[in-house]
C-alpha positions in Angstrom: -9.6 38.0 -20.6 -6.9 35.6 -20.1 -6.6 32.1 -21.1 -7.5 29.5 -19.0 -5.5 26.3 -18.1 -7.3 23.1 -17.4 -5.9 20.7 -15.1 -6.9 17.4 -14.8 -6.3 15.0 -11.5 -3.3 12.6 -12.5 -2.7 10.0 -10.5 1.3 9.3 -11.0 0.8 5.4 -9.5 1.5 3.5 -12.5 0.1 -0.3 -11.8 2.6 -2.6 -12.0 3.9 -5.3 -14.7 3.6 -8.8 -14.1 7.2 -10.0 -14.5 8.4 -13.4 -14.3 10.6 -14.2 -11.7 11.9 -16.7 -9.6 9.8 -16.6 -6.6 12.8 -17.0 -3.4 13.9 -13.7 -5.3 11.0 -12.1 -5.2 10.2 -13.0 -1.8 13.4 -11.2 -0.8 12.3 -8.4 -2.6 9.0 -8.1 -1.1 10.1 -8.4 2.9 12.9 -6.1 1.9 10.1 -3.4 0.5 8.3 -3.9 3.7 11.2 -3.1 6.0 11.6 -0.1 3.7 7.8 1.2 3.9 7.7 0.8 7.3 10.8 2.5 8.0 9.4 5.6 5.9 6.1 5.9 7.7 8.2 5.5 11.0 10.5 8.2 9.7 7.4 10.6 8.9 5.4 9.8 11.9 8.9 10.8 13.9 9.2 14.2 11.9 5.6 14.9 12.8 5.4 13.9 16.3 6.4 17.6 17.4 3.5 19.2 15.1 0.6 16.6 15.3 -1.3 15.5 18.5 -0.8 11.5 19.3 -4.4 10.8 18.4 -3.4 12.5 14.5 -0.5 10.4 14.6 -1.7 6.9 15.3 -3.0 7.0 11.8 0.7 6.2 10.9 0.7 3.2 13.6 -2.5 2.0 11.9 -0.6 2.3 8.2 2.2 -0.1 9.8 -0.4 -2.2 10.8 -1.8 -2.7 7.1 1.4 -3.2 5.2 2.7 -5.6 7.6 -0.9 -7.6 7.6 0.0 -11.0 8.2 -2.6 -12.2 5.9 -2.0 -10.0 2.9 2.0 -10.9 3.4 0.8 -14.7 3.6 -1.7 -13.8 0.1 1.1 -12.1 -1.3 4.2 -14.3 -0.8 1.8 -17.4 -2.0 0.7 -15.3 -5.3 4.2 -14.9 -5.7 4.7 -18.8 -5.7 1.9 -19.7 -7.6 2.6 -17.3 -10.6 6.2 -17.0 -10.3 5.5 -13.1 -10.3 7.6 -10.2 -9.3 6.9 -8.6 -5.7 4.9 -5.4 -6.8 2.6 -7.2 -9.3 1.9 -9.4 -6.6 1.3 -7.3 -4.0 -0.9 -5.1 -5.9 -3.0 -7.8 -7.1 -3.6 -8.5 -3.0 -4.1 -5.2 -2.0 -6.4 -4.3 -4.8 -8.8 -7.6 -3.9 -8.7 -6.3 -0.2 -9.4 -2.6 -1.6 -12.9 -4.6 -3.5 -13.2 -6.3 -0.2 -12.9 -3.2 2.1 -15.4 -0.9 -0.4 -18.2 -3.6 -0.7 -18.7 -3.9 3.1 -21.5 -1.3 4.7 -19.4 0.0 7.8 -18.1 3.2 7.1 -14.8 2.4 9.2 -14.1 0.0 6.8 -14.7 1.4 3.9 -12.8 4.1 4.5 -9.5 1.9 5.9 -10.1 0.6 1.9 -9.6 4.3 1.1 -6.0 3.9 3.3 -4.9 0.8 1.9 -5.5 2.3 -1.8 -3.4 5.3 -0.9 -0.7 3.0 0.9 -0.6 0.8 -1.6 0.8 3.6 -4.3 2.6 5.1 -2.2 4.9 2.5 -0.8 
């Protein structure tokens, strides 16, 4: 018999330090990392659109739709202000009340759009 290897789920999302900032910076920072995440997803959904059917791909129109949610950009840029907090701390402390949010509710929909915004949120 050979030995056996063991692996275990790591999850390489690493939650981010709260840094003190000054918040007109870090503002720039965040609607720069928006531009950026969008323009990924847009890039992937493009590179997929030949392989996937449209309804598989609006799942990247709907991923859009969550990082550029007017009211976690609003919660986000005013946690920024209030704690004079780097973009990713602040953004994670958002998303991660909208993930509680999301999981709590009874409609399955929802729940699992929690499951997208949790995967979203690591990723980008």
């Amino acid at each position: 018999m050979g030995k056996v290897l063991i692996l275990a789920k790591q999850d390489k999302h690493e939650k981010p330090i709260k840094k003190k900032t000054i918040p007109e910076q870090a503002i720039k920072e965040f609607d720069q990392a928006l531009l950026s995440a969008t323009e990924k997803i847009s890039v992937l959904e493009e590179k997929l659109t030949s392989t996937l059917p449209p309804e598989e791909l609006e799942i990247y129109s709907s991923y859009k739709a969550m990082i550029n949610d007017p009211e976690v950009i609003e919660k986000t840029k005013d946690y920024i202000k209030t704690h004079h907090c780097n973009a990713a701390f602040a953004f994670d402390q958002i998303s991660t009340a909208f993930v509680v949010m999301l999981e709590e509710l009874e409609d399955p929909y929802l729940r699992q759009r929690a499951e997208d915004l949790k995967m979203i949120s690591k990723q980008y």
